[in-house]
N, CA, C and O of each residue as an XYZ file, in Angstrom:
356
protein
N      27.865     26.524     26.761
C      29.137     27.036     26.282
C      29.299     28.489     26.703
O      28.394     29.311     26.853
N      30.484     28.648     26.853
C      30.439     30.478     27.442
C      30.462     31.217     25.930
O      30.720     30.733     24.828
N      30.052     32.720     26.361
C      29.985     33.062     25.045
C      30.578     34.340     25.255
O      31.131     34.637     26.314
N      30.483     35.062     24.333
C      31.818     36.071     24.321
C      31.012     37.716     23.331
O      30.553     37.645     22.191
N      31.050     38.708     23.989
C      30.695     39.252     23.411
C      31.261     40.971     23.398
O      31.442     41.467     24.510
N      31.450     41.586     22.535
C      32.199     42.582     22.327
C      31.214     44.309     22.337
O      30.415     44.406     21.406
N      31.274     45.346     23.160
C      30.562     46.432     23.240
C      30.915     46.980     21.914
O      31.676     46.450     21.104
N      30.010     48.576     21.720
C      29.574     49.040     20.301
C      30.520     49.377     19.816
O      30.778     49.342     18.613
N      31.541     49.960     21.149
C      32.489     50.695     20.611
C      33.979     49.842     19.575
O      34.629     50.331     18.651
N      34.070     48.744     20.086
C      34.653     48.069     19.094
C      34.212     47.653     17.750
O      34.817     47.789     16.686
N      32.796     47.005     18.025
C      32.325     46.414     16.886
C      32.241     47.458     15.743
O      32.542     47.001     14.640
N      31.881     48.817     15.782
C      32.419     49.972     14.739
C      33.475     49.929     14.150
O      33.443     50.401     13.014
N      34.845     49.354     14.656
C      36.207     49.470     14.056
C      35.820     47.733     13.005
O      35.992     47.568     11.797
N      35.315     46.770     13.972
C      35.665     45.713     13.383
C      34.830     44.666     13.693
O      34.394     44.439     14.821
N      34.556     43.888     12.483
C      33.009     43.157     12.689
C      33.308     42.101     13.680
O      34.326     41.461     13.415
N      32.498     41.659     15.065
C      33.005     40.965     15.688
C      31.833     40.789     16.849
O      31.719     41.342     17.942
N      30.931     39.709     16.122
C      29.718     39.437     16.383
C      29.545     38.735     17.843
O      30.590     38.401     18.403
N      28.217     38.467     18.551
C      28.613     37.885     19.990
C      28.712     36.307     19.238
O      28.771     36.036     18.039
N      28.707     35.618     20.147
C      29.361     33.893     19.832
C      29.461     33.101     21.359
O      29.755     33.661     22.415
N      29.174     31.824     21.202
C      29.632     30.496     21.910
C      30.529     29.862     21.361
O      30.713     29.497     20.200
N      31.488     29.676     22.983
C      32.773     29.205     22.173
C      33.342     28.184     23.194
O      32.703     28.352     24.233
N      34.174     27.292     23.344
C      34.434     26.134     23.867
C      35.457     26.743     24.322
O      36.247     27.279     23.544
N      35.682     26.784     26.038
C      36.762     27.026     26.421
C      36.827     26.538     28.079
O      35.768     26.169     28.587
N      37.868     26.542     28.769
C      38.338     26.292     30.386
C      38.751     27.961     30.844
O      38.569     28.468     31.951
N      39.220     28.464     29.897
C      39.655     29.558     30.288
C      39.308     30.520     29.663
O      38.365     30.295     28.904
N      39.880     32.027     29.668
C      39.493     33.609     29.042
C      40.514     32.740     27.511
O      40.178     32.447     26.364
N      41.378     32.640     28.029
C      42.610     32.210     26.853
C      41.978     31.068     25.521
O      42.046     31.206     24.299
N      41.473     30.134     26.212
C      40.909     29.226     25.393
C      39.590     29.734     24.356
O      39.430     29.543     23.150
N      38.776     30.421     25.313
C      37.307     30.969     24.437
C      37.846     32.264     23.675
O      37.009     32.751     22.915
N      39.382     33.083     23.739
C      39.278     33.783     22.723
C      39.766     33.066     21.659
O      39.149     33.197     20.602
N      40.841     32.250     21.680
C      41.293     31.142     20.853
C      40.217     30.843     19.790
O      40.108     31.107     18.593
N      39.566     30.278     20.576
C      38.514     29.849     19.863
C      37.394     30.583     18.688
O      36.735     30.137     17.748
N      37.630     32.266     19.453
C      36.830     32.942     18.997
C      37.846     33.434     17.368
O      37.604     33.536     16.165
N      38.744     33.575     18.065
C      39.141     34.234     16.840
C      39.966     33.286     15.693
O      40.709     33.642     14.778
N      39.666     32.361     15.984
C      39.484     30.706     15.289
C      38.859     30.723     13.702
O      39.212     30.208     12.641
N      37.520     31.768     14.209
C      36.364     32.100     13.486
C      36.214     33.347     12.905
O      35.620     33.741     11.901
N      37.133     34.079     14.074
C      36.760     35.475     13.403
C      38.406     36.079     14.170
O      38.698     36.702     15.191
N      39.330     35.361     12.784
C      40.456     35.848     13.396
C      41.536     37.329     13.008
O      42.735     37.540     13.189
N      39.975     38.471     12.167
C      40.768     39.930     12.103
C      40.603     40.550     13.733
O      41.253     41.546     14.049
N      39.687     39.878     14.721
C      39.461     40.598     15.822
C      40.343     40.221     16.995
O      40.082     40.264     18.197
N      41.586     39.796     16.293
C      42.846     39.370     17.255
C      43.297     40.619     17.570
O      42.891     41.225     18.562
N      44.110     41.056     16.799
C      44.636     42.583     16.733
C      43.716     43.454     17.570
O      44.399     43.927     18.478
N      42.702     43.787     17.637
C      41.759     44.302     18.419
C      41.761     44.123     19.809
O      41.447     44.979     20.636
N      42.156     42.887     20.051
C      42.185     42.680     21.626
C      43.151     42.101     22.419
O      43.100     42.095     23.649
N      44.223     41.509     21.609
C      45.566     41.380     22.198
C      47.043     41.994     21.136
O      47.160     42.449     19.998
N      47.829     41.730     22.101
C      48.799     42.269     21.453
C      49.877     41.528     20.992
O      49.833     40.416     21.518
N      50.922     41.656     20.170
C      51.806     40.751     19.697
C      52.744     39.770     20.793
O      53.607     38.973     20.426
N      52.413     39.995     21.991
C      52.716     38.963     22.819
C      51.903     38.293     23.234
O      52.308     37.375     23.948
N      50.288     38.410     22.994
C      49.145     37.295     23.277
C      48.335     38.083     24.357
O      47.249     37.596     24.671
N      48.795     39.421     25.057
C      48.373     40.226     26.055
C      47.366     41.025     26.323
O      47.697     42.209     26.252
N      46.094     40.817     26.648
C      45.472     41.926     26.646
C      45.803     43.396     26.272
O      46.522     43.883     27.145
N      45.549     44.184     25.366
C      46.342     45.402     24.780
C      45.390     46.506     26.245
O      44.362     46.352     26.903
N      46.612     47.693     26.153
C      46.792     48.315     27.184
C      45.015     48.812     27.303
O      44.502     48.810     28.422
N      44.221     49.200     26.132
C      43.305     49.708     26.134
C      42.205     49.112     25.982
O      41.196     49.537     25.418
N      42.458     47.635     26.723
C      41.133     46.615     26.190
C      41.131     46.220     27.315
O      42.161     45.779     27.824
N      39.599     46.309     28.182
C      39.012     45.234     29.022
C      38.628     44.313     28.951
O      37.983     44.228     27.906
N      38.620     43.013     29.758
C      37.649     41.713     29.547
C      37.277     41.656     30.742
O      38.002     42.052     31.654
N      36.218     41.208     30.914
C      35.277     41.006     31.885
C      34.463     39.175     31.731
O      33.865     38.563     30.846
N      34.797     38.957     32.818
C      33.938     37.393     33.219
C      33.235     37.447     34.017
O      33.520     37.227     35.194
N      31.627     37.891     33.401
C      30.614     37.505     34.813
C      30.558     38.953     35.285
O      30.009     39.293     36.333
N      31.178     39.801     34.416
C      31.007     41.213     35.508
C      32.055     41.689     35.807
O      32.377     42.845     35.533
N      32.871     40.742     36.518
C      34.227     41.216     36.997
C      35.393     40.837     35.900
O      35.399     39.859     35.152
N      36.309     41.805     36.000
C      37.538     42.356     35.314
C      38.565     40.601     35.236
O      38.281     39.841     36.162
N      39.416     40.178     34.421
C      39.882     39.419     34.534
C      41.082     40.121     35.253
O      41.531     41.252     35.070
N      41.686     38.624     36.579
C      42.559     39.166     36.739
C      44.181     38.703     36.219
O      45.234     39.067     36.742
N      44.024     37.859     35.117
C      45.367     37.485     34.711
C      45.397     38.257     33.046
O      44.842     37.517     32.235
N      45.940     39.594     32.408
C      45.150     39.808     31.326
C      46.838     39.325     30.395
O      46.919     38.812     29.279
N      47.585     39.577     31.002
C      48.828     38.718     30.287
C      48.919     37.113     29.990
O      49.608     36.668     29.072
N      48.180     36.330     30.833
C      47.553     35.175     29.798
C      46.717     34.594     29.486
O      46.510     33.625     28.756
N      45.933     35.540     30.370
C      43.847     35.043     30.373
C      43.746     33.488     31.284
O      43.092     32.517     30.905
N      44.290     33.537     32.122
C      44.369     31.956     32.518
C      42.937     32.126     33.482
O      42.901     31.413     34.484
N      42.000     32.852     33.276
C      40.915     33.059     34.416
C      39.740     32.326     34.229
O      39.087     32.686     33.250
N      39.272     31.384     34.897
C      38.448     30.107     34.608
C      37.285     30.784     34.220
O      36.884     31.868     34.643
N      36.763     30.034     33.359
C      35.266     30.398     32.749
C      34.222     28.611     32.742
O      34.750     27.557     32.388
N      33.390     28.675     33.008
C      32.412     27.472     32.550
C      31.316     27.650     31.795
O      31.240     28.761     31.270
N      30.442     26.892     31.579
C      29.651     26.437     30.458
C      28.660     28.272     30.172
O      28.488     28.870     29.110
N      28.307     28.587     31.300
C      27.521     29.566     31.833
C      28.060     30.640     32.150
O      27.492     31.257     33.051
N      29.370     31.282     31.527
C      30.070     32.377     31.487
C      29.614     33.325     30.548
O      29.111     32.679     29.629
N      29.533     34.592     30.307
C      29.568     35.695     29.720
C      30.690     36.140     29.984
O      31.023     36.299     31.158
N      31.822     36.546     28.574
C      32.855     37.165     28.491
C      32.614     38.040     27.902
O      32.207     37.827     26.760
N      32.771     39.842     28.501
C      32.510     40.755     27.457
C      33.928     41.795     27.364
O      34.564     42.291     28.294
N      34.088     41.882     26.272
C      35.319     42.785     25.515
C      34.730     44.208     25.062
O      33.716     44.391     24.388
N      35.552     45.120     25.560
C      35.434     46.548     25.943
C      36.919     47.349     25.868
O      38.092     47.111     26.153
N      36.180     48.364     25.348
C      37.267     49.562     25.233
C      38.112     50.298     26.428
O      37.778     51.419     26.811
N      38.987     49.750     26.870
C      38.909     51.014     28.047
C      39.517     52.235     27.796
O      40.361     52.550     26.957
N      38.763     53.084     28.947
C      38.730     54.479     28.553
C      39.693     54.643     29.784
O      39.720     54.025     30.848
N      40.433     55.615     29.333
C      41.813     56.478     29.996
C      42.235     58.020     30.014
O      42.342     58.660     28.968
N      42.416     58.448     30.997
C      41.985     60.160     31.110
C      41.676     60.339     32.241
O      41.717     59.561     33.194
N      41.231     61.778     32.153
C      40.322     62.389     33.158
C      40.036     63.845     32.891
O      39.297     64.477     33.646
């Protein structure tokens, strides 16, 4: 099952433990995730379902590239990790 897991800097605002979760897609395994643990919605999308401006996801390393509907394939053997992004300079 892919599993999904969130850096320090979030988990401080909001409890949101790593997990295996049943999914085809980024879209489906957060579904799923926040199924279970659904205060960590708000945290990572936005009231249109969107990756929020200041949140990364990553599959495998690399950046998803659909973050407006997560349609980015994942399989059994995925690592999804959720991250803060940082903005500035």
């Amino acid at each position: 099952m892919p599993r999904i897991a969130f850096t320090s800097n979030l988990r401080r605002h909001v409890d949101c433990p790593p997990a295996e979760v049943q999914g085809a897609t980024v879209a489906e395994c957060l579904a799923a995730y926040f199924a279970v643990q659904p205060q960590v919605r708000t945290y990572v999308l936005d009231d249109q379902a969107r990756v929020r401006r200041h949140v990364a996801v990553f599959v495998g390393g690399e950046q998803i590239r659909d973050p407006r509907s997560q349609s980015d394939p994942v399989t059994a053997d995925t690592e999804i990790t959720v991250m803060q992004a940082l903005s500035g300079g």
